[in-house]
N, CA and C of each residue as an Amber inpcrd file, in Angstrom:
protein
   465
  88.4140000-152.0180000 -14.9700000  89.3560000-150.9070000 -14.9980000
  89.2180000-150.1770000 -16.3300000  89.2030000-148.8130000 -16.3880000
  89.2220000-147.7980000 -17.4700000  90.3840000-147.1170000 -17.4440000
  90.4900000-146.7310000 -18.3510000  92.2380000-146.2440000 -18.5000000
  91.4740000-144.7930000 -19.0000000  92.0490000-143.6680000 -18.9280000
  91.8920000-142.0890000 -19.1490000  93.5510000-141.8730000 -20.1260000
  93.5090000-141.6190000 -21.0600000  94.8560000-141.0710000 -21.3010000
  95.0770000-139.5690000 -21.6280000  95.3420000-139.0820000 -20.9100000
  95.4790000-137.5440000 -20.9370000  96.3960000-137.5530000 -21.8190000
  96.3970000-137.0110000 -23.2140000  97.3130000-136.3740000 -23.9990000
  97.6500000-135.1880000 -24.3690000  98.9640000-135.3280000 -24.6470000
  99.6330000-133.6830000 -24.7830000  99.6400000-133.8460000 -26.6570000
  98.7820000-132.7000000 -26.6650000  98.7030000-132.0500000 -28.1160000
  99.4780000-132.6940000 -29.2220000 100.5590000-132.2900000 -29.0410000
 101.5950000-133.1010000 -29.7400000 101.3880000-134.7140000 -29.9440000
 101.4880000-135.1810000 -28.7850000 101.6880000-136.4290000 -29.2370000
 100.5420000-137.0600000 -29.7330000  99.2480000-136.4090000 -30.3610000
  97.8970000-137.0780000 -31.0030000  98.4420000-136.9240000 -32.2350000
  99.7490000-136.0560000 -32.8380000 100.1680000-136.1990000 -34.0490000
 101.1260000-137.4070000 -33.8580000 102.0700000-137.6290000 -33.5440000
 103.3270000-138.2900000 -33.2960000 102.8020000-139.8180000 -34.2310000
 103.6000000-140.5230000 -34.8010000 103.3040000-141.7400000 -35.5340000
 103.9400000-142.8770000 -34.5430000 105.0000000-142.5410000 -33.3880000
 105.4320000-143.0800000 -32.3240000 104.3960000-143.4370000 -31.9750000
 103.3740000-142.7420000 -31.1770000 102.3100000-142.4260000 -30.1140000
 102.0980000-143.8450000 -29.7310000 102.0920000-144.8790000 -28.6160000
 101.8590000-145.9250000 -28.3160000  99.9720000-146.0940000 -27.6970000
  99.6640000-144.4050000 -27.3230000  98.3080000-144.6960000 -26.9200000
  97.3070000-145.1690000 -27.8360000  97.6300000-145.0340000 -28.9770000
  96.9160000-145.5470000 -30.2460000  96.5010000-147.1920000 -30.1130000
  97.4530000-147.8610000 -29.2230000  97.2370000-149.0260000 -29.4210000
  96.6820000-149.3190000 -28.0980000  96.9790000-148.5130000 -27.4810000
  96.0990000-148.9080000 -26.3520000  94.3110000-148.6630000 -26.2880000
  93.7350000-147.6940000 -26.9580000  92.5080000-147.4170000 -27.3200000
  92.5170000-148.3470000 -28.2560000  93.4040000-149.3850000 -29.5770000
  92.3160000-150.4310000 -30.0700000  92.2820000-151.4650000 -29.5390000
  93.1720000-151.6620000 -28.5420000  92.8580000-152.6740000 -27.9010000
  91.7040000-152.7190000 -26.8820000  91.3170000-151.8190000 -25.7830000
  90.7220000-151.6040000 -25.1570000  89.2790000-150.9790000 -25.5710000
  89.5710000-150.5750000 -26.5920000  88.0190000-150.0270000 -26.8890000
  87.2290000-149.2690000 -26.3890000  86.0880000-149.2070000 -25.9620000
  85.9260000-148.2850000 -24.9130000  85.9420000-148.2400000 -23.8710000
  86.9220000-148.9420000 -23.1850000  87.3240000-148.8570000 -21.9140000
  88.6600000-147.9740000 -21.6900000  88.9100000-147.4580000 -23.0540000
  90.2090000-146.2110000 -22.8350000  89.4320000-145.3080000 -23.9110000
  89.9520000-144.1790000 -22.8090000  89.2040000-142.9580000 -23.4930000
  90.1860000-142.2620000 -23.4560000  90.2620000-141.1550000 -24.7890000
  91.5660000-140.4230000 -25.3450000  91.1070000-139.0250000 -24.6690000
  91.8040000-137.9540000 -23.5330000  91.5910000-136.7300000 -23.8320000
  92.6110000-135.6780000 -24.1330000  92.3440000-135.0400000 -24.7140000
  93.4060000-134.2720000 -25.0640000  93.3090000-132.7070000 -24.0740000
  94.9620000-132.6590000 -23.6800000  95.2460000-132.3570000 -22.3850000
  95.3800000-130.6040000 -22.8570000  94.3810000-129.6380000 -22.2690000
  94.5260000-127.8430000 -22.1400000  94.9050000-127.7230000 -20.6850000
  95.8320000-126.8220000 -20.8600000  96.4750000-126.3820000 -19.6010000
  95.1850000-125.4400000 -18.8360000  94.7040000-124.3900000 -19.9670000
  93.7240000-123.4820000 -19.4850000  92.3210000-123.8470000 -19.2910000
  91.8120000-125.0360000 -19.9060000  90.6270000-125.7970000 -20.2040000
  90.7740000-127.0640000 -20.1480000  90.5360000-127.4080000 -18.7460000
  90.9300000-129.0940000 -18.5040000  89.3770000-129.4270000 -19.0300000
  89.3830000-131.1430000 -19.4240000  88.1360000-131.4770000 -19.6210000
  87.1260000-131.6820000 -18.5650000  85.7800000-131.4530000 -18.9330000
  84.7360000-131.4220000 -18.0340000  84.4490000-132.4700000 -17.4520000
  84.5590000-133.6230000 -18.5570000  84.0750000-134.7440000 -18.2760000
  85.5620000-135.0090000 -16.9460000  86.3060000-135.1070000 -17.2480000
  87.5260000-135.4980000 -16.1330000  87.4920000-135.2090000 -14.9050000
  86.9650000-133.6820000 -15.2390000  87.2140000-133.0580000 -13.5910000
  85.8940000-133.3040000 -12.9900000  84.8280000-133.9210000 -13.7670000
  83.6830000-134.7200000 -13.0770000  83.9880000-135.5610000 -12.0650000
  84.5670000-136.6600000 -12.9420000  84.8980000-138.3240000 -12.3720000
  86.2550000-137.6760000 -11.1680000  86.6260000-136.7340000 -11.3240000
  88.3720000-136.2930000  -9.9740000  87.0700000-136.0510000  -9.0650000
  86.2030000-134.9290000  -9.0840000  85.0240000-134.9410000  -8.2970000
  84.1510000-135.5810000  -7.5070000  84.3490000-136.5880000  -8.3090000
  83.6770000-138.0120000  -7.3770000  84.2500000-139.0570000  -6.8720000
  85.7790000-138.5610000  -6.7970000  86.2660000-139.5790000  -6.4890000
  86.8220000-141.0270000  -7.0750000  86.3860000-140.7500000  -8.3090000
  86.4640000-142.1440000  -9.2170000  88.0120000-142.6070000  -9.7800000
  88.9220000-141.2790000  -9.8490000  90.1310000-141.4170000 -10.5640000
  91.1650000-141.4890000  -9.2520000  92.1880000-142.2820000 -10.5210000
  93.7950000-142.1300000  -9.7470000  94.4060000-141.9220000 -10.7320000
  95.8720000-141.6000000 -10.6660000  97.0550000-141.3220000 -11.3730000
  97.8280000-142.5450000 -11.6370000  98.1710000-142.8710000 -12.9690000
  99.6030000-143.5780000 -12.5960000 100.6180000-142.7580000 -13.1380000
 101.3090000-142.3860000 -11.9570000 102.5030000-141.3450000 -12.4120000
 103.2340000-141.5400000 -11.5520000 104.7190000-141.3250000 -11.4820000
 105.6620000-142.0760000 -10.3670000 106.1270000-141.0570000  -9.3400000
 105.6130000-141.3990000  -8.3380000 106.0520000-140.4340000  -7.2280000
 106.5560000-141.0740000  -5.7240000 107.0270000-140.1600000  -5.1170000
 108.0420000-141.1280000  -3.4950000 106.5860000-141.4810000  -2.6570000
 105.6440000-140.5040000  -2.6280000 104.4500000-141.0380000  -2.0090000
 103.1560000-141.8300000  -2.5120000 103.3470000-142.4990000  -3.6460000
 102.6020000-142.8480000  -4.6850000 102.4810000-144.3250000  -4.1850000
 101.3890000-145.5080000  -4.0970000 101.3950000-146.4340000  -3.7350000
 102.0200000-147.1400000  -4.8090000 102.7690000-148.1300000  -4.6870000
 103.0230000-149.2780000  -5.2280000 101.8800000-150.2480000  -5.9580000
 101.7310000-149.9110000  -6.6260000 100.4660000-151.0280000  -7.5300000
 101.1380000-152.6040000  -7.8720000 100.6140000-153.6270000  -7.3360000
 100.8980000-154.9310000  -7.6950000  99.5820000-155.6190000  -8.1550000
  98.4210000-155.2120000  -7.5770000  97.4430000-155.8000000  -8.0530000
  96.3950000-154.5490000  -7.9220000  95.8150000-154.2040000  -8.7970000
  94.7970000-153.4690000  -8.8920000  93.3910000-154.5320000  -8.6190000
  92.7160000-153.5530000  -7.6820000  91.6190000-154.8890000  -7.2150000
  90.5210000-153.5800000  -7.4340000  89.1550000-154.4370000  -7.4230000
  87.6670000-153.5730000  -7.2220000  87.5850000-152.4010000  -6.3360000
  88.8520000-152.3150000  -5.6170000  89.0580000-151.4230000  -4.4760000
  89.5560000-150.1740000  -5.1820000  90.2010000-150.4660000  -6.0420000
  90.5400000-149.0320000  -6.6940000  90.0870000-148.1370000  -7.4360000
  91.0920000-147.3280000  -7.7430000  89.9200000-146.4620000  -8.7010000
  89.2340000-146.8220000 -10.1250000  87.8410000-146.6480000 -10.1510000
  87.4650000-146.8690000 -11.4730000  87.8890000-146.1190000 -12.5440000
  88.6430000-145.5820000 -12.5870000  89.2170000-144.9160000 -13.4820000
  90.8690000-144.5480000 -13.3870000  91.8590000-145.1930000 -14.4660000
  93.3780000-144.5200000 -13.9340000  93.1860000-143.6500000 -15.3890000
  94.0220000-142.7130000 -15.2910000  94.6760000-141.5770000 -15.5410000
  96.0670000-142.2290000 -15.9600000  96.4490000-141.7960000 -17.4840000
  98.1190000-142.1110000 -17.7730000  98.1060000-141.1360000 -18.5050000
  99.1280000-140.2950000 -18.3050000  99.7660000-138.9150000 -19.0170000
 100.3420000-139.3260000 -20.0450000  99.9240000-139.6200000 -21.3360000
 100.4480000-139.8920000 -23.0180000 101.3290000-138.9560000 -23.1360000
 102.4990000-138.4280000 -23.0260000 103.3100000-137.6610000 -23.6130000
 104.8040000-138.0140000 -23.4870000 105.7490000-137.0560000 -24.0180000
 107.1730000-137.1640000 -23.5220000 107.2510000-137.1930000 -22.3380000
 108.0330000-138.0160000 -21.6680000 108.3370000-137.7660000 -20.0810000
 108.3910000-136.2920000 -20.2780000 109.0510000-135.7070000 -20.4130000
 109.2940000-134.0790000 -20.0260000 108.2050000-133.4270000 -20.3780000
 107.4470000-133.8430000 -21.4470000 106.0260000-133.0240000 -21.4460000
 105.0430000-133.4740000 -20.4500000 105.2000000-134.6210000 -20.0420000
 104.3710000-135.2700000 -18.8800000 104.5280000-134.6780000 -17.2840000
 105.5190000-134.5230000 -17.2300000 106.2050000-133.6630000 -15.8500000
 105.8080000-132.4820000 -16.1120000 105.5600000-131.6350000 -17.1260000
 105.4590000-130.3090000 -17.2000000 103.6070000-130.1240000 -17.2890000
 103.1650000-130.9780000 -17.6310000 101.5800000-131.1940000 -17.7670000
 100.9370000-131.6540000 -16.4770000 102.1350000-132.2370000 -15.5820000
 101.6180000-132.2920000 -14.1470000 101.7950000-131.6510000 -13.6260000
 102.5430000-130.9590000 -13.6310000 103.0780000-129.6630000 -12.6160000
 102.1440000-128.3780000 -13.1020000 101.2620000-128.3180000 -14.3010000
 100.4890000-127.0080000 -14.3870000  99.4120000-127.6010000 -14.6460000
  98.8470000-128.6520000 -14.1270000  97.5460000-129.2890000 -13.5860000
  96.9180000-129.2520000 -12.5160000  96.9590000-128.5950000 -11.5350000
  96.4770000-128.4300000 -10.3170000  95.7360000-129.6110000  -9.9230000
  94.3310000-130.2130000 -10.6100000  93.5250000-131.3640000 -10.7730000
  94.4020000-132.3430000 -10.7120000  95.6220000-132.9520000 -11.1760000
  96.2860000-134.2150000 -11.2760000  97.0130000-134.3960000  -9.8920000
  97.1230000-132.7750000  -9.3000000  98.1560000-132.8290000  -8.1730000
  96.9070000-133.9310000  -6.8650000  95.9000000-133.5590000  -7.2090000
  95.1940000-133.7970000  -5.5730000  94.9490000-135.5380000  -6.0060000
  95.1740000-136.3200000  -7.1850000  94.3770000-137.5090000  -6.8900000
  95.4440000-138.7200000  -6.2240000  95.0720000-139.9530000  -6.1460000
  95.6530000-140.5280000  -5.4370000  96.6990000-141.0000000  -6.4640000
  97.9270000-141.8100000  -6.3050000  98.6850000-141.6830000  -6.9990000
  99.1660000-143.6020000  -7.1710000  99.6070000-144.1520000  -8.0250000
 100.1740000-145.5690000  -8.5700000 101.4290000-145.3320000  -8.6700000
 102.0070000-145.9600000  -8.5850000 103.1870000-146.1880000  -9.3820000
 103.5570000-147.6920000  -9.8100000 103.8650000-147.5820000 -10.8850000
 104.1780000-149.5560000 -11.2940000 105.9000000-149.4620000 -11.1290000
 105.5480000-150.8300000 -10.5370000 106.7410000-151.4240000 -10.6850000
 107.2850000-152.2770000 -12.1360000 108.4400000-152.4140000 -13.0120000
 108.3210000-152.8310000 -13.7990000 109.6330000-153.9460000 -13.1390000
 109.5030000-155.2830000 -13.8960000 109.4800000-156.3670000 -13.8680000
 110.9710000-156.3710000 -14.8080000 110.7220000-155.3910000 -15.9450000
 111.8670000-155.2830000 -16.7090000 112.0050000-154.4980000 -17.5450000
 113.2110000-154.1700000 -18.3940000 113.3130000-152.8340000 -18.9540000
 111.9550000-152.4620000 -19.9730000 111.9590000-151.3160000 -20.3770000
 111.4100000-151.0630000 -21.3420000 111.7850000-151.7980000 -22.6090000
 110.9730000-152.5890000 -23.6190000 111.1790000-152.5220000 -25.3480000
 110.9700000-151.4940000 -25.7330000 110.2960000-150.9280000 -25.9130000
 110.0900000-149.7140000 -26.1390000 111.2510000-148.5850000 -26.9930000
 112.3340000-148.6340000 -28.2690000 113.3330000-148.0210000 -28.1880000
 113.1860000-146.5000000 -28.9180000 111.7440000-146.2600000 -29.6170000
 111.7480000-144.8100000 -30.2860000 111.6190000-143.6960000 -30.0580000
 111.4760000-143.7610000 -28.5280000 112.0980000-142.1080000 -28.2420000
 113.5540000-142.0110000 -27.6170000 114.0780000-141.0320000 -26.9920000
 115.2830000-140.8650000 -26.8930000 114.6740000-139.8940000 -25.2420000
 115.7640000-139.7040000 -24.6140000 115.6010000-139.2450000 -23.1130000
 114.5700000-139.5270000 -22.4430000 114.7580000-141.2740000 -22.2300000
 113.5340000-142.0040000 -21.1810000 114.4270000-141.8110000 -19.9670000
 113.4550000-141.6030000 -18.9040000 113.9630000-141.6200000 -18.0780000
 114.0330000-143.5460000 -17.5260000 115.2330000-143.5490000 -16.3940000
 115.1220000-144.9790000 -16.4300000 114.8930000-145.5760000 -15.5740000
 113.9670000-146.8660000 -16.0590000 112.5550000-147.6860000 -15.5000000
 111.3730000-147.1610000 -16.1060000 111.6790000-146.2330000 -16.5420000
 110.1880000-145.7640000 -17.4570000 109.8990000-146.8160000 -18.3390000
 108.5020000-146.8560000 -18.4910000 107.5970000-147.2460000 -19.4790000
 107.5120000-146.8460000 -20.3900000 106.4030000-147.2730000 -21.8240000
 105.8610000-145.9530000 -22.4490000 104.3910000-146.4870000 -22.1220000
 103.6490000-145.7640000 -22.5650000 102.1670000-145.6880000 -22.2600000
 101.6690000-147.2550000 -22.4060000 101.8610000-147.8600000 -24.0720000
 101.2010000-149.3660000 -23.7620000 101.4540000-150.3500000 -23.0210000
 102.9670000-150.0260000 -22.7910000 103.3450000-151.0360000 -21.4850000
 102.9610000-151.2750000 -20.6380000 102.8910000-149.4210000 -20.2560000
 102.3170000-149.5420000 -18.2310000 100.7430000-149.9510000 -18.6390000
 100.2450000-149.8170000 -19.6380000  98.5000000-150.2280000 -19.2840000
  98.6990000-151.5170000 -19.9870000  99.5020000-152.3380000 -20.6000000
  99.5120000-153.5170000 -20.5220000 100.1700000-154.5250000 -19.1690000
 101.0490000-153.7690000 -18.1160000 101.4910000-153.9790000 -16.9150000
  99.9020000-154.0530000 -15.9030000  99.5870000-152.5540000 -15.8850000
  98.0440000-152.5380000 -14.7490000  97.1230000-153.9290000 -15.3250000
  97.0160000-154.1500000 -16.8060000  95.8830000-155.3220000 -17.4580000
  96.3180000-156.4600000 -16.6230000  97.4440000-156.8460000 -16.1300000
  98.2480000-158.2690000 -16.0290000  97.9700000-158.0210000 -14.2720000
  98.2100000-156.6540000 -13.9490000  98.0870000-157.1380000 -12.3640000
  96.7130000-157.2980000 -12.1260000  96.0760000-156.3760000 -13.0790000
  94.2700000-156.3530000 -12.7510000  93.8290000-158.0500000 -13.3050000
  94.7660000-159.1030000 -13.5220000  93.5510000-160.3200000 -14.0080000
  93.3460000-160.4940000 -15.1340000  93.8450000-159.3140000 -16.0190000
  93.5050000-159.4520000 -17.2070000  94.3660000-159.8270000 -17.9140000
  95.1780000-161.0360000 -18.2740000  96.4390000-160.8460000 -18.7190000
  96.0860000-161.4570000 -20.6900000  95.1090000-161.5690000 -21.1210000
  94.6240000-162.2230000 -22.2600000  94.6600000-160.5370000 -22.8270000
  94.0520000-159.6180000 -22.2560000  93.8780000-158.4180000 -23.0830000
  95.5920000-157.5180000 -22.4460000  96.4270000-158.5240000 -22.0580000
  98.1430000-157.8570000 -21.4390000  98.1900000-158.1640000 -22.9130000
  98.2760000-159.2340000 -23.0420000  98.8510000-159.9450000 -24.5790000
  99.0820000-159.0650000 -25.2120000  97.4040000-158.9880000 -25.8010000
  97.0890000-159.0960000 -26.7500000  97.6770000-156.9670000 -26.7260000
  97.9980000-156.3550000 -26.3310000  98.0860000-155.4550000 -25.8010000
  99.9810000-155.7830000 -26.5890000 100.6200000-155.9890000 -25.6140000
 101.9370000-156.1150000 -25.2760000 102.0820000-157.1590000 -26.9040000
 101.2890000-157.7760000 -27.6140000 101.4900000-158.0690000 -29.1710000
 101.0860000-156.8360000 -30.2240000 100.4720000-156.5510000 -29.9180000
 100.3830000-155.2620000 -30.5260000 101.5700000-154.0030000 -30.8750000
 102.1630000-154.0180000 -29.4090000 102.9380000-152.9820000 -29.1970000
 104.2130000-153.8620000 -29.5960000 104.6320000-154.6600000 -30.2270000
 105.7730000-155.6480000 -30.7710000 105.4720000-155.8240000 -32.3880000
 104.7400000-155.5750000 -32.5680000 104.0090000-155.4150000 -33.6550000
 104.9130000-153.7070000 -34.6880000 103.6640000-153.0710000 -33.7880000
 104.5090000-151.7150000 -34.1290000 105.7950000-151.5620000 -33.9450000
 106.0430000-151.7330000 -33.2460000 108.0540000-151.7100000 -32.7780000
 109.0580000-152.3170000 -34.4140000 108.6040000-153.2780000 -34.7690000
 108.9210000-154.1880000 -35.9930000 108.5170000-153.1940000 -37.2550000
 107.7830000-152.4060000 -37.3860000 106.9920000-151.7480000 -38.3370000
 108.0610000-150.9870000 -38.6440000
């Protein structure tokens, strides 16, 4: 599994930003892009092209992810931003609207406490890709993931 994190401008400044820890943990198996409304990336709308990507973004028709298996997409997609910049970056994405869609279930609240207007059951970014690591099998790089992000939280 490869993780895509589409980011909104902003938050590649933010000292919050949780995707940070998800690219050192993962290495190059998460790739950072930074999200143009008018100029989506090439490389992205390649892999939507072939079929390779899904979304995890929460929607009523969105499958339920419990175990991500070889069956899925080689590539997820997680929108790095404010919820409200994330909703607004999907909605003037045309490309994000057509792929297939995840949604995680979470197990339990967010830790997560440094932003303010989460919506609730939300994640933030290292969670849910430390959540997909644990259903995908991987739960050594969940850890080490989900220690990280406890780490910073304490900081």
């Amino acid at each position: 599994m490869n993780i895509i994190l589409l980011t909104h401008t902003r938050e590649v400044l933010r000292a919050n930003n949780t995707g940070q820890l998800v690219s050192k943990v993962l290495g190059e198996r998460a790739r950072v892009v930074e999200w143009h409304r008018k100029q989506p990336d090439a490389a992205l709308l390649s892999l939507i092209a072939a079929g390779k990507v899904g979304l995890v973004f929460p929607s009523d028709e969105a499958v339920i992810e419990t175990t991500v298996s070889s069956a899925s997409a080689e590539y997820l997609v997680l929108i790095d931003a404010t919820w409200q910049e994330a909703r607004k970056m999907f909605n003037q994405s045309p490309y994000l609207k057509t792929l297939p869609r995840v949604a995680l279930q979470a197990s339990q609240a967010s830790i997560y406490p440094l932003r303010r207007n989460q919506i609730e059951g939300g994640l933030c970014t290292a969670e849910c890709v430390a959540l997909l690591l644990k259903n995908a099998g991987e739960p050594v790089l969940a850890k080490q993931l989900t220690d990280q992000l406890m780490a910073f939280i304490e900081d």
